[in-house]
KEMARZA-597318 format. One line per 3 residues: number of its first residue (from 1); their letters; for each residue x, z, y of N, C-alpha, C. Coordinates in Angstrom, 2 decimals. Each point is the difference from the previous one (the first is absolute). Layout:
NUM) a) X/Z/Y/X/Z/Y/X/Z/Y | ...
This chain:
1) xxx) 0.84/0.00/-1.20/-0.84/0.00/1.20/0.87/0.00/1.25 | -0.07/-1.37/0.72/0.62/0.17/1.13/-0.45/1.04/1.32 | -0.22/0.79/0.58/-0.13/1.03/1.01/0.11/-0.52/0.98
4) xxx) -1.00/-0.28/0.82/0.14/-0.54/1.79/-0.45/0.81/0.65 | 1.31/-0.04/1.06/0.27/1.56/1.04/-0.29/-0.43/1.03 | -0.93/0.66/0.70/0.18/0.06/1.68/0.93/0.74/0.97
7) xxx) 0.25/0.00/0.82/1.23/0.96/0.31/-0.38/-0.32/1.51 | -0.35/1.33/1.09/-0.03/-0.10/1.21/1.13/0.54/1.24 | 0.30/-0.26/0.82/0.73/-0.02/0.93/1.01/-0.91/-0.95
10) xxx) 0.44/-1.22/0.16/1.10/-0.52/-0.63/1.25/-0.26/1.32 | -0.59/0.50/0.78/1.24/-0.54/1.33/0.86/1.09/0.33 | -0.13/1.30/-0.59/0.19/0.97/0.06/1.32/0.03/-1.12
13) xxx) 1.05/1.30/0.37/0.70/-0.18/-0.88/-0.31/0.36/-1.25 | -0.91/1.06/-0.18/-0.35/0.39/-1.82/-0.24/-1.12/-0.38 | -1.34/-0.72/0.86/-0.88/-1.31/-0.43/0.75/-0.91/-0.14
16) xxx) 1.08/-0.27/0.51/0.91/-1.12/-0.31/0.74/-0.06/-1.63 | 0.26/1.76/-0.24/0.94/0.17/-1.18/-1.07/-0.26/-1.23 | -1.26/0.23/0.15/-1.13/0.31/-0.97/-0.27/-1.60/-0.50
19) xxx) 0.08/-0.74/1.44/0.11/-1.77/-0.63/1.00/-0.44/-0.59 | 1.43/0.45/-0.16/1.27/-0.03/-0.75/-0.26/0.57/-1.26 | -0.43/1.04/-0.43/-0.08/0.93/-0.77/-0.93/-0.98/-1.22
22) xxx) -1.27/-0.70/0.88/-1.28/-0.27/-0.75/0.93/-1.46/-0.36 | 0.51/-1.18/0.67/0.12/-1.06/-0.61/1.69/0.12/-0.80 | 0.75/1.00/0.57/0.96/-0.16/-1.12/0.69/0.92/-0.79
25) xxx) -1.42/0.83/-0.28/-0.10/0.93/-1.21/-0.82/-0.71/-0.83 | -1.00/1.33/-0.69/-0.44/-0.28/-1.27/-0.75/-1.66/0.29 | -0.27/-0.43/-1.82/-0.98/-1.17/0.59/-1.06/0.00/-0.28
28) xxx) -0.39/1.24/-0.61/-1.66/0.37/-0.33/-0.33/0.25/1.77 | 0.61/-0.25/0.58/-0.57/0.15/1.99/-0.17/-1.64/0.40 | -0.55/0.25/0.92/-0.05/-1.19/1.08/-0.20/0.56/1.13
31) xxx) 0.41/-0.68/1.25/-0.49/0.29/1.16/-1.35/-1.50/0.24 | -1.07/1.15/0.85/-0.95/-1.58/-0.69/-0.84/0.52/1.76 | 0.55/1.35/0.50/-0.90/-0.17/1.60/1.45/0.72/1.00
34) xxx) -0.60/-0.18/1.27/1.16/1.07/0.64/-0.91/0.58/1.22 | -0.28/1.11/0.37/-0.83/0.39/1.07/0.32/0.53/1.66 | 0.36/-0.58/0.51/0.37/0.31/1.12/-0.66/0.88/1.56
37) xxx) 0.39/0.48/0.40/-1.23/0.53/1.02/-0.31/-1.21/0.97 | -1.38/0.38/0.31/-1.10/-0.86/0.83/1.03/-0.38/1.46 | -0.19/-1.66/0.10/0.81/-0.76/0.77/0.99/-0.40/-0.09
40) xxx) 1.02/0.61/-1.00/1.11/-0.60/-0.09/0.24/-1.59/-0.21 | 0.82/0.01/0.44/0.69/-1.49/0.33/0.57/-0.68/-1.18 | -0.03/1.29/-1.29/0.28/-0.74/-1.36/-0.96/-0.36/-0.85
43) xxx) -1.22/0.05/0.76/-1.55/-0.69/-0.86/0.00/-1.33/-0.23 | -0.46/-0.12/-1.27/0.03/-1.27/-0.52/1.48/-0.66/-0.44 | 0.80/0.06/-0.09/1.45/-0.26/-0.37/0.12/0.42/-1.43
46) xxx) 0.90/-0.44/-0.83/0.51/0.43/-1.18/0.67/1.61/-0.19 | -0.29/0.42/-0.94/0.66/1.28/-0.43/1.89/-0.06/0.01 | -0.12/-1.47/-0.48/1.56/0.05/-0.42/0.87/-0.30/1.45
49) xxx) -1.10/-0.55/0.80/0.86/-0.32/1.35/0.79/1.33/0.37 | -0.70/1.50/-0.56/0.54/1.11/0.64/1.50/0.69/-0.79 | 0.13/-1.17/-0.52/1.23/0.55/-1.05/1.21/-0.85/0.19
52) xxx) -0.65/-1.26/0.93/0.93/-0.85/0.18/0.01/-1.00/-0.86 | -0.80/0.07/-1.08/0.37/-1.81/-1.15/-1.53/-0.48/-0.28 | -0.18/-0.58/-0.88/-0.71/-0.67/-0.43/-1.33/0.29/0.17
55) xxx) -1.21/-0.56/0.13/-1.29/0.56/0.13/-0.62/0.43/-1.25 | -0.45/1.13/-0.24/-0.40/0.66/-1.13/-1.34/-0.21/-0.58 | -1.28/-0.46/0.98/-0.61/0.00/-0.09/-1.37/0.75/-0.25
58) xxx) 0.59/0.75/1.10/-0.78/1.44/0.03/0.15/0.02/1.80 | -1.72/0.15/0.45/-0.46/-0.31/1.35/0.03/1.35/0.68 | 0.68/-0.09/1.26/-0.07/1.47/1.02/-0.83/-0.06/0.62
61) xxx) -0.63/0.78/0.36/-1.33/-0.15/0.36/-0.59/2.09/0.77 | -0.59/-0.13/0.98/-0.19/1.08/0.97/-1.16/0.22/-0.84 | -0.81/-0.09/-0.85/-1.05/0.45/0.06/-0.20/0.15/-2.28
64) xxx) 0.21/1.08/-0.30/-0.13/0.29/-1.25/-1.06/-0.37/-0.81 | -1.42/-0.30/0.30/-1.21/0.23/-0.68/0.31/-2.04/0.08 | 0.36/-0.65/0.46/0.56/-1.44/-0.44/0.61/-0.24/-1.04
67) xxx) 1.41/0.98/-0.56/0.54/-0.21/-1.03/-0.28/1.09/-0.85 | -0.64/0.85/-0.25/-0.39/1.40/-1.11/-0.51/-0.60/-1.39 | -0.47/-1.44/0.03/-0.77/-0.64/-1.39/1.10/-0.43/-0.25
70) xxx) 1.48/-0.14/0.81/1.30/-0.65/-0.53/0.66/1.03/-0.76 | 0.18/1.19/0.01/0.28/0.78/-0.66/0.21/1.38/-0.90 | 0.37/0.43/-0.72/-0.14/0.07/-1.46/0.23/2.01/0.94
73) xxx) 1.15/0.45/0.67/0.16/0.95/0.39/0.63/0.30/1.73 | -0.02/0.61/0.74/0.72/0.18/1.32/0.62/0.96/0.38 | 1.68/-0.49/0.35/0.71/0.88/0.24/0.03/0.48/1.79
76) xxx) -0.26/1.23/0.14/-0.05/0.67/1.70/0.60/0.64/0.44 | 1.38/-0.60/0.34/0.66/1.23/1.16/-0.06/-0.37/1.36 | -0.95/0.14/0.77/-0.13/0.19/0.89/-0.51/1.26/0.78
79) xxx) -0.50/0.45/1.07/-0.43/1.27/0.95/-1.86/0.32/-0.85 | 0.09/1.15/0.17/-1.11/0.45/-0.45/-2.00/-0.94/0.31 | 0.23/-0.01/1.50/-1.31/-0.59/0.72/-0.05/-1.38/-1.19
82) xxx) 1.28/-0.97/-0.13/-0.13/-1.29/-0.62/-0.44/0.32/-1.26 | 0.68/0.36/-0.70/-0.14/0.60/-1.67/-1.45/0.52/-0.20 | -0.75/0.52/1.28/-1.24/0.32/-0.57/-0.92/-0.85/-0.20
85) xxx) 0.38/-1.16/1.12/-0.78/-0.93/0.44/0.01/-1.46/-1.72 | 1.33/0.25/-0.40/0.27/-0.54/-0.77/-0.45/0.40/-1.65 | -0.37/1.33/0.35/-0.44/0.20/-1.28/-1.49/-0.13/-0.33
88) xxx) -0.46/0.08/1.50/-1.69/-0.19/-0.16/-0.41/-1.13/-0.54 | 0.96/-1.27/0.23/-0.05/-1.47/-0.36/0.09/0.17/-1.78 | 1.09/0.72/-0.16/0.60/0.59/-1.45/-1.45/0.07/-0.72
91) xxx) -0.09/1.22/0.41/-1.40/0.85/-0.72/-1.39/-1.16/0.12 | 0.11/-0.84/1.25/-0.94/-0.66/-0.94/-0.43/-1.33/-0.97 | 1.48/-0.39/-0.29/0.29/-0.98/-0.54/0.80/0.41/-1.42
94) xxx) -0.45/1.55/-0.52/0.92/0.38/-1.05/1.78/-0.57/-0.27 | 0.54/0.42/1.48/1.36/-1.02/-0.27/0.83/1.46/0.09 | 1.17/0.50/-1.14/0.71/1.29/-0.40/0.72/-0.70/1.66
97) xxx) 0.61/1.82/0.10/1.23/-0.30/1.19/0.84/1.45/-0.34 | 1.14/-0.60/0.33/1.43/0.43/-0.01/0.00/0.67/1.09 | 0.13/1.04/0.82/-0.06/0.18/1.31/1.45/1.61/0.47
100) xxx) 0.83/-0.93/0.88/0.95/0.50/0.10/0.08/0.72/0.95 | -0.57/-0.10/1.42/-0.50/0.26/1.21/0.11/1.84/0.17 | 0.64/0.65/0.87/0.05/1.30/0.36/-0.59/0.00/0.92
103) xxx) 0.12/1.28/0.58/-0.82/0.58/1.46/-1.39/0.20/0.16 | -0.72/0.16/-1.42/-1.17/0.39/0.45/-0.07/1.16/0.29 | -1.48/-0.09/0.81/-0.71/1.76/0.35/-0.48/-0.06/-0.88
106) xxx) -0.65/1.67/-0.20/-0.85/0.67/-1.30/-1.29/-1.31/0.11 | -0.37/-0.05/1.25/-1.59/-0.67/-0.35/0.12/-1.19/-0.36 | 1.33/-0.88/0.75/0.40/-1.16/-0.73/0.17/-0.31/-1.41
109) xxx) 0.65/1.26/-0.81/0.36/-0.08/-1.36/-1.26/0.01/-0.32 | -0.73/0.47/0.56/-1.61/0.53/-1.57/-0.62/-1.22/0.65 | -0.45/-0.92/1.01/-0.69/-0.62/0.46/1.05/-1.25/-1.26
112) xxx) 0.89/-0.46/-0.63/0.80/-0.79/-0.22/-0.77/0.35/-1.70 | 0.15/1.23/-0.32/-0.51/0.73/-1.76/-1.41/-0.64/0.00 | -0.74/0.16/1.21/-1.44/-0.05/0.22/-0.13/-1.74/-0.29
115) xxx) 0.44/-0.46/0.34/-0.43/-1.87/-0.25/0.60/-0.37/-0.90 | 1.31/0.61/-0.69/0.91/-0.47/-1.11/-0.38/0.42/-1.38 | -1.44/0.93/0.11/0.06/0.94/-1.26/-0.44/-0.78/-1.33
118) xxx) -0.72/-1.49/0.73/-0.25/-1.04/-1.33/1.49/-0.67/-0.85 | 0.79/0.08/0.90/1.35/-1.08/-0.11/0.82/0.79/-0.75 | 1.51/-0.84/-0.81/0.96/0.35/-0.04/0.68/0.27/0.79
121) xxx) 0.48/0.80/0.49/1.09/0.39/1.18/1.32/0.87/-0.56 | 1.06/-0.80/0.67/1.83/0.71/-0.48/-0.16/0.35/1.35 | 0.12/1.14/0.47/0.77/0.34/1.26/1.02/0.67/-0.34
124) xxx) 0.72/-0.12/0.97/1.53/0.80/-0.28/0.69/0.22/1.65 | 0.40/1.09/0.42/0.81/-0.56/1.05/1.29/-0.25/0.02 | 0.49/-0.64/-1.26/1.30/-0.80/-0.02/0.03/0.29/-1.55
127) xxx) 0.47/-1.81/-0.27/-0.23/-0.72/-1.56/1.33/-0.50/-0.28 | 0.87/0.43/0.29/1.46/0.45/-0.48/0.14/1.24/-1.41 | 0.26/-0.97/-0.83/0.33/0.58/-1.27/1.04/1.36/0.05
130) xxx) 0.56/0.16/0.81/1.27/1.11/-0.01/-1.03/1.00/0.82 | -0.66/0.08/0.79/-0.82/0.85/0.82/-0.81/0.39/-1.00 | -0.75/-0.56/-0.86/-1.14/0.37/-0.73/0.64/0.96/-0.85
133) xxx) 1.42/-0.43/-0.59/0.66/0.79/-1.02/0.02/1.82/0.86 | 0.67/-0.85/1.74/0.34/1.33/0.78/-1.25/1.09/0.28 | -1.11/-0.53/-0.42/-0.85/1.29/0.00/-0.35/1.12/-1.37
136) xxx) 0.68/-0.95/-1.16/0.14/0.91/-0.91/1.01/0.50/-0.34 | 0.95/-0.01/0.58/1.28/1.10/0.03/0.01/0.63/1.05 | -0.66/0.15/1.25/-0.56/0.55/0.99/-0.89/1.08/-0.44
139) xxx) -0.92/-0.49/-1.06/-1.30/1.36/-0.80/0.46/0.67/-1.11 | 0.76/-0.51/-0.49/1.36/0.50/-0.93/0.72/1.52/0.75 | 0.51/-0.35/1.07/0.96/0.72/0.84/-1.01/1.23/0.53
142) xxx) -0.80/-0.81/0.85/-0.57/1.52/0.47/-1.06/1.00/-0.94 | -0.10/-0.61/-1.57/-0.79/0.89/-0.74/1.16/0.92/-0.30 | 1.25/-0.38/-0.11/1.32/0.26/-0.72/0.38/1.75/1.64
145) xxx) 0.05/-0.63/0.85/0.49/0.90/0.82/-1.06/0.86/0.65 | -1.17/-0.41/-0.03/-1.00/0.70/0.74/0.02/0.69/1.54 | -0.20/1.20/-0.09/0.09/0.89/1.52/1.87/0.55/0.23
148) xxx) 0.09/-0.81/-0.80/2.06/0.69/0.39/0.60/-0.86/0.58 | -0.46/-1.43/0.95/0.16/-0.78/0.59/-0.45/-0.30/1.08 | 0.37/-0.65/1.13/-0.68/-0.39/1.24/-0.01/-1.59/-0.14
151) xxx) -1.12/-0.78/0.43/0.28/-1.06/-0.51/-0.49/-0.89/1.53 | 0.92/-0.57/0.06/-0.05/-1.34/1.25/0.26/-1.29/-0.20 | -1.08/-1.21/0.07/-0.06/-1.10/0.17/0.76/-0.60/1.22
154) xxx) 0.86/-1.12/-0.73/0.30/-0.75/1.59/-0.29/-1.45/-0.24 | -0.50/-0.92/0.80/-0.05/-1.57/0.04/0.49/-0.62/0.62 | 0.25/-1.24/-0.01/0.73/-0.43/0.81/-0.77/-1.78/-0.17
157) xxx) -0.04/-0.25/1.03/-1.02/-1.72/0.33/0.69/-0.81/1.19 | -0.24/-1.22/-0.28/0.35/-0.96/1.19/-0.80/0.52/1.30 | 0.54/-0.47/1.10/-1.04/0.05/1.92/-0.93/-0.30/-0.24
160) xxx) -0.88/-0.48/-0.84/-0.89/-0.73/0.10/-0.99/0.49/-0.85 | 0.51/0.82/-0.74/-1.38/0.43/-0.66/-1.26/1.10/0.88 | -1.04/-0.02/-0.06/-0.62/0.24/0.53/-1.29/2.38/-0.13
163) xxx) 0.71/0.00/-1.50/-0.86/0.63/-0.27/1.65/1.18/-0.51 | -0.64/1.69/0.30/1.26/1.03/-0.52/-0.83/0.69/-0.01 | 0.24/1.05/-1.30/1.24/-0.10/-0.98/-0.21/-1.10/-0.34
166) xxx) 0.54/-0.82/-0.95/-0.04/-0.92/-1.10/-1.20/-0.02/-1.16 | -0.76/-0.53/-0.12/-0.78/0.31/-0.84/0.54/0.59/-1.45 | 1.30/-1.17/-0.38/0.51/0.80/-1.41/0.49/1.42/0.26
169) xxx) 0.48/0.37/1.25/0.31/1.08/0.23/-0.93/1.09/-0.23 | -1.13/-0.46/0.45/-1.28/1.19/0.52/-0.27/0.11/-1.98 | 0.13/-1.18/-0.68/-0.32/0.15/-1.29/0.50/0.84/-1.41
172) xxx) 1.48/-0.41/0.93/1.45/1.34/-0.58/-0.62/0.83/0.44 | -0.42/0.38/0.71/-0.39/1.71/0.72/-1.34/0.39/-1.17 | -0.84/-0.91/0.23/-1.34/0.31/-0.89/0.72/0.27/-1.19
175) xxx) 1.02/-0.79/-1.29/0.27/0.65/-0.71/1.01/0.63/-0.16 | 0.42/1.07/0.61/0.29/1.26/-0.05/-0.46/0.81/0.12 | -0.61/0.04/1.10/-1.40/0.71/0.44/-0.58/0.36/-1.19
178) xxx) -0.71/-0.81/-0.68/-0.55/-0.10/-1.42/0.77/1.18/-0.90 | 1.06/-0.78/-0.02/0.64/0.74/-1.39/0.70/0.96/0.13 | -0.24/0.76/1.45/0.07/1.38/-0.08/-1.40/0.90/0.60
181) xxx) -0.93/-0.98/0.37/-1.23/0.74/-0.49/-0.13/0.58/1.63 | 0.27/-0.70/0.90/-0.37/-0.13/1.51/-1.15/-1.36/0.43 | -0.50/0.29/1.02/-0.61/-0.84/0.43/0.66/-0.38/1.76
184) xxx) 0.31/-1.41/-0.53/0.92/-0.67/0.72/-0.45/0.06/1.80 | -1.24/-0.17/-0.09/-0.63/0.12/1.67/-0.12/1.63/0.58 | 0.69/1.12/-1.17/0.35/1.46/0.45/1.13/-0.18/1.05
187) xxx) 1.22/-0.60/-1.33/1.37/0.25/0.90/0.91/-0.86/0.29 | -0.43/-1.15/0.48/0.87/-1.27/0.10/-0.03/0.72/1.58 | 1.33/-0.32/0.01/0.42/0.15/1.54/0.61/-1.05/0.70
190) xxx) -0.64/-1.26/0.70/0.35/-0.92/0.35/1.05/0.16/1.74 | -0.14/1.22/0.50/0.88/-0.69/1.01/0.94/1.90/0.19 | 1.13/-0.47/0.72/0.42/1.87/-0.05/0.51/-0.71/1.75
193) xxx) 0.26/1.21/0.84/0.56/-0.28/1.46/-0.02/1.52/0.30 | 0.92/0.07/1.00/0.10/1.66/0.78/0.12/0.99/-1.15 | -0.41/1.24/0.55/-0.11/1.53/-1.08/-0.79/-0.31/-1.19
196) xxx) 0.07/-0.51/-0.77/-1.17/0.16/-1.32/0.22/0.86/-1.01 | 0.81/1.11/0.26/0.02/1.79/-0.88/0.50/-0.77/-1.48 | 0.34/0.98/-0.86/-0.10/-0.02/-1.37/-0.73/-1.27/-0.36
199) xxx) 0.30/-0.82/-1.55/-0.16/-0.79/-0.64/-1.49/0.04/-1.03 | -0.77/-0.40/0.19/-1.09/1.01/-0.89/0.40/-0.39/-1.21 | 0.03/0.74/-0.87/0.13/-0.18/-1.42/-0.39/-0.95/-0.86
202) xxx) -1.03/-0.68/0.28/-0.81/-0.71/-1.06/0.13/-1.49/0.43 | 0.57/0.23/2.18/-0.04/-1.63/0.40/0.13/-0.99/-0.59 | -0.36/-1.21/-0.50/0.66/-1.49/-0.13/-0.11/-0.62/1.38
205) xxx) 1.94/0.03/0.66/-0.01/-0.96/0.93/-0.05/-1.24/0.03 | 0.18/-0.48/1.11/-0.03/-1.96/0.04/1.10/-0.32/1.55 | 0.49/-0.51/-0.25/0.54/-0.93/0.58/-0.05/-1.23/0.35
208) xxx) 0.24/-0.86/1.58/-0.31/-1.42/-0.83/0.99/-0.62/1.15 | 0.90/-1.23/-0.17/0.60/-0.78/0.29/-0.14/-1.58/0.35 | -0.12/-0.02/0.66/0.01/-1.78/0.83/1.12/-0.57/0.66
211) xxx) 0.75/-0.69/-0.83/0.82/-0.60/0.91/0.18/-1.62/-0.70 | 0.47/-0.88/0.49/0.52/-1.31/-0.32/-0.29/-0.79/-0.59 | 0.57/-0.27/-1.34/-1.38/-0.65/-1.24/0.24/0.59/-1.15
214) xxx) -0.15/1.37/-0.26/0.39/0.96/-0.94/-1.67/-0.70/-0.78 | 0.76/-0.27/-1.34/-1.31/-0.44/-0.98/-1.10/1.61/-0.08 | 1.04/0.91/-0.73/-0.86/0.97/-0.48/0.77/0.78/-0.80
217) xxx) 0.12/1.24/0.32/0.67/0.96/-0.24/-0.60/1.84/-0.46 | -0.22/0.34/-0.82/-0.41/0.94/-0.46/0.68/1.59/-0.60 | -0.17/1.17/0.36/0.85/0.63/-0.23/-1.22/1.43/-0.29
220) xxx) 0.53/0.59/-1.11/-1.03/1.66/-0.18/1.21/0.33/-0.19 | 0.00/1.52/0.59/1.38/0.67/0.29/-1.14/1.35/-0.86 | 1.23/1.06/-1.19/-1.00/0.99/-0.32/1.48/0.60/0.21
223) xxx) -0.18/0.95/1.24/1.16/0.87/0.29/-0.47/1.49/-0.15 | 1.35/0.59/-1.26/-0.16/0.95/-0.51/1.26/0.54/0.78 | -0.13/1.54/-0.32/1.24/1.08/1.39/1.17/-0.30/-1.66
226) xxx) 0.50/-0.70/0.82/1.50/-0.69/-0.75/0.23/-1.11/-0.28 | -1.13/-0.52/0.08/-0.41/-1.18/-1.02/-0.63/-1.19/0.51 | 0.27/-1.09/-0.09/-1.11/-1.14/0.36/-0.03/-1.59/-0.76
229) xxx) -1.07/-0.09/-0.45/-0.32/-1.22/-0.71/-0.66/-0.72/1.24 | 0.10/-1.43/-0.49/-0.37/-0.91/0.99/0.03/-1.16/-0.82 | -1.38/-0.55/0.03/-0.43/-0.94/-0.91/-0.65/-0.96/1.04
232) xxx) 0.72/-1.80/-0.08/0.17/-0.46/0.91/-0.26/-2.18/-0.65 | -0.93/-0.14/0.92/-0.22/-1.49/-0.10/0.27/-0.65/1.28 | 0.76/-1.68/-0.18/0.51/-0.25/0.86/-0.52/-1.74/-0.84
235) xxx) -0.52/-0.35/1.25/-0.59/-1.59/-0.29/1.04/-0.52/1.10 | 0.54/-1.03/-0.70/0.78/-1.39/0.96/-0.44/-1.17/0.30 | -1.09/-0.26/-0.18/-0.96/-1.17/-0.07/-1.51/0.64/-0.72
238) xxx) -1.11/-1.30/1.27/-1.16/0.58/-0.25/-0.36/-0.63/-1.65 | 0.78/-0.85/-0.44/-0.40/-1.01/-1.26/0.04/1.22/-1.07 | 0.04/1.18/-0.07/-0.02/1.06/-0.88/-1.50/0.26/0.30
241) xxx) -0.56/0.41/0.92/-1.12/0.01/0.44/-0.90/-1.39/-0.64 | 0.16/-1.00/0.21/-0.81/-1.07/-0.38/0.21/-0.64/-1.01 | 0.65/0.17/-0.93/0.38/-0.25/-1.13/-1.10/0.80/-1.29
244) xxx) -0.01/2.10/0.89/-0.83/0.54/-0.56/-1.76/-0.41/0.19 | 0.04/-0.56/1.08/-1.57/-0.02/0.39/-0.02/-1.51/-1.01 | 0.55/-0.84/0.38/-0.27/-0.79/-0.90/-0.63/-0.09/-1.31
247) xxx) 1.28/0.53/-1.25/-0.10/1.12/-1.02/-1.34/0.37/0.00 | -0.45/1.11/0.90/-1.82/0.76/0.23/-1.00/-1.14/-0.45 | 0.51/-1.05/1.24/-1.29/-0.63/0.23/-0.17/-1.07/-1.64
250) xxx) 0.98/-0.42/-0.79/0.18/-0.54/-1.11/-1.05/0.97/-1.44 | 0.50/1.16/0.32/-0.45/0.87/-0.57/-1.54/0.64/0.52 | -0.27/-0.23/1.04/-1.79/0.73/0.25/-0.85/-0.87/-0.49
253) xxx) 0.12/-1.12/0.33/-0.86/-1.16/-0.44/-0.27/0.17/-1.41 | 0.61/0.84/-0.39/-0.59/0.01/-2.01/-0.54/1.84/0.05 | -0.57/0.32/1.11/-0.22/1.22/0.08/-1.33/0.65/0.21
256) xxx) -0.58/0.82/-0.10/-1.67/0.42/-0.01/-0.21/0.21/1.51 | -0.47/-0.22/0.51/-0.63/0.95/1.27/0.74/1.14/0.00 | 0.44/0.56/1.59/0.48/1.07/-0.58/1.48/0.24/1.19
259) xxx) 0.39/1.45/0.15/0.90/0.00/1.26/1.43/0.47/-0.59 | 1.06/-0.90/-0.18/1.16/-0.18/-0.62/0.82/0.58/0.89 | 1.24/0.62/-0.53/1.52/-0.47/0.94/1.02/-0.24/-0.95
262) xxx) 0.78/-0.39/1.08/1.65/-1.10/-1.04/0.04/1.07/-0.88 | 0.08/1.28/0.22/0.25/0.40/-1.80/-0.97/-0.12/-0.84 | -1.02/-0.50/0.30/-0.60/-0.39/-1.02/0.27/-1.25/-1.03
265) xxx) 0.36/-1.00/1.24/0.37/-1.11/0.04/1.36/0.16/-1.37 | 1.12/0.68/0.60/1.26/0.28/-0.93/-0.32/0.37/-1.28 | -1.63/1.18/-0.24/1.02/0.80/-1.00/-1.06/-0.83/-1.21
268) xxx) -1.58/-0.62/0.44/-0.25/-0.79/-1.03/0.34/-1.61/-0.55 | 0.82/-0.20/1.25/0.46/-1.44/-0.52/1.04/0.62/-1.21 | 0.88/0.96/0.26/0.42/0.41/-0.62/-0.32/0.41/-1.61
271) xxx) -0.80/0.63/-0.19/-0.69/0.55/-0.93/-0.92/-0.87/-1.15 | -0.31/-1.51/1.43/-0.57/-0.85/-1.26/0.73/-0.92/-0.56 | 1.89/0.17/0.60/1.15/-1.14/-1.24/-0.30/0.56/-1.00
């Protein structure tokens, strides 16, 4: 079964790597739409024009509910407002989506559960195989060390990203949080400045970094009085990222209804060699 992907923002740099990823990776993929935001100047043009070679034969096009009978699943990293807009098209054309997209608010996320709850959906906020691994040696660690540790997140992102902490970051936090049996919206401490007294005990800090074109950088620090582990992911290219969503979106399309993430993705592709 060949798999035809939609993939939106392609002018973008993820969106650019996700069209690399789709025509010269697997070949159970195709790129068969590309979705651009409303007006752009790359409507109507070839997909492949954005790669520089040959025309692929797959139409860009501002407006999704044109090409949704073209395909099979849709990959979304773009800003929250788009992704919703994009999934309503989703939900009602039974088309699975991959959706990579950070920075939602609480009402954004459930308003996103609320129209998606017929569909397959992979969300993940980052589909990098080494990250997915990094949250289970991350839940490993802090079941292992518990309250005899202080534990601080740091990230690190290109100028340009738009949304902090990091979503994978905020996600490292959720599982630790977890697996020592805190609730993460108690003691995440997102900013410190001036007198802020004693350390509270239970904090998970955050940190976050913007500078240059840092891909993506991840760090849980579990500092013990002598001691410190530091368990650490470092992406050099976003094609780790889109390589995994890819991967997802190959894999949802044979999937029930139903709200996935890349480890899901990993551990039953896995499970059904």
């Amino acid at each position: 079964m060949t798999v035809r992907v939609g993939v939106t923002g392609p002018g973008g740099r993820m969106g650019r790597m996700l069209l690399e990823a789709i025509t010269e990776g697997e070949a159970a993929c195709v790129l068969a739409a590309a979705i651009v935001h409303p007006g752009s100047s790359l409507v109507d043009t070839d997909a492949g024009e954005l790669l520089g070679g040959d025309a692929l034969g797959a139409r860009v096009t501002d407006d999704l509910s044109l090409v949704v009978s073209e395909i099979d699943v849709l990959i979304d990293f773009t800003v929250p407002e788009a992704t919703l807009a994009h999934s309503q098209i989703c939900a009602e054309h039974g088309v699975p989506m991959v959706i990579g997209t950070t920075g939602f608010t609480d009402d954004q996320r459930a308003r996103l559960h609320s129209i998606t709850a017929a569909l397959a959906v992979c969300q993940s906020p980052n589909f990098a195989p080494g990250v997915n691994l990094t949250f289970q040696l991350v839940k490993a660690a802090a079941k292992a060390l518990g309250d005899s540790v202080d534990v601080e997140i740091v990230e690190a992102h290109h100028r340009n990203k738009i949304d902090a902490p990091s979503g994978t970051a905020l996600s490292l936090g959720e599982a630790v949080a977890r697996a020592m049996g805190r609730d993460l919206a108690d003691v995440a401490v997102h900013s410190r400045s001036g007198r802020t007294g004693d350390r509270p005990r239970n904090a998970i800090g955050f940190s976050s970094i913007r500078a240059a074109d840092i891909v993506g950088d991840h760090t849980v620090i579990f500092a013990g009085d002598g001691e410190r582990l530091e368990i650490t992911h470092r992406a050099s290219s976003r094609r780790a990222f889109a390589n995994g969503a890819v991967t997802a979106a190959c894999w949802l399309v044979k999937q029930p209804a139903g709200q996935y993430d890349m480890q899901d993705a990993l551990t039953k592709q896995e499970s059904a060699r």
